[in-house]
N, C-alpha and C positions, 0 to 999 in steps of 0.2 A: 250512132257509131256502129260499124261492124271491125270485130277482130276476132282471132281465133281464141275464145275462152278457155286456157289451157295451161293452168299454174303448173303441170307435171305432177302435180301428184298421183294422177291416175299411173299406175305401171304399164298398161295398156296401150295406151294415148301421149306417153312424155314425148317429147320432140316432134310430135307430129302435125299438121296442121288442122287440126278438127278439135273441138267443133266451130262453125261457123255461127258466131252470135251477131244479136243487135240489141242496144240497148237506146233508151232517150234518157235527153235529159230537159229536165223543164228550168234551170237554172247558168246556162250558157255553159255546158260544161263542167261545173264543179260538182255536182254529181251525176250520177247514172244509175237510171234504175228498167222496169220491166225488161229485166234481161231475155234472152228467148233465143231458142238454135235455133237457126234456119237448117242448118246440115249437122247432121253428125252421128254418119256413119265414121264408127273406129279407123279405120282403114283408107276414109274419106283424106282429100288431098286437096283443100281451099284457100285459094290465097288472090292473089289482085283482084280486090275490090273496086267497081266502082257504083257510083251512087248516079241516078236522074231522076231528077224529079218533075213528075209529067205535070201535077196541081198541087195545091197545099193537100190536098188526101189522099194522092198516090205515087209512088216511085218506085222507081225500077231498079232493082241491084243485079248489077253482071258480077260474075266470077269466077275461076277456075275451077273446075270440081273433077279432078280427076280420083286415083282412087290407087291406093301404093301397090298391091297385090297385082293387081294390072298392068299397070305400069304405065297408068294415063299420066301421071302426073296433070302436066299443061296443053294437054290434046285433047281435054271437054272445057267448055264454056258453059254455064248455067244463066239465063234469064230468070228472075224470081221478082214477081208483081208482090210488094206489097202496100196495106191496106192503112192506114192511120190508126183506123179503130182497131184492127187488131196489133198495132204498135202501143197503144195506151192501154189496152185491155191488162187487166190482171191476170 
């Protein structure tokens, strides 16, 4: 799963889209665990996720990563290769 990890509680970060996580889960769903940011600069601005997956141990997440200060919003796109092992790693 990737979403933006971001109950508000930070005052910093409430309403904003960062950080960008990913979590597994080894039970279809019902829970999730080795959570981990891929992004998350404060300021950072990530949202349409998508996922491909190239083999059972590597896939490719696109997504918006622009940046609020800037004013990229949705004018960068992010490629981000990741690794299986480092999605189950501790």
């Amino acid at each position: 799963m990737v979403w933006n990890n971001n109950n508000g509680s930070d005052p910093a970060t409430m309403n904003h889209r960062t950080p960008l996580s990913v979590a597994i889960s080894k039970d279809e769903g019902k829970t999730w665990g080795n959570i981990k940011n891929i992004e998350e600069d404060p300021e950072g601005w990530y949202c349409y996720t998508a996922l491909y997956f190239l083999n059972p141990q590597n896939l490719i997440l696109g997504h918006c990563a622009g940046n609020r200060i800037q004013k990229t919003g949705l004018l960068v796109t992010n490629l981000t290769s990741l690794n299986k092992e480092w999605l189950v790693s501790p």
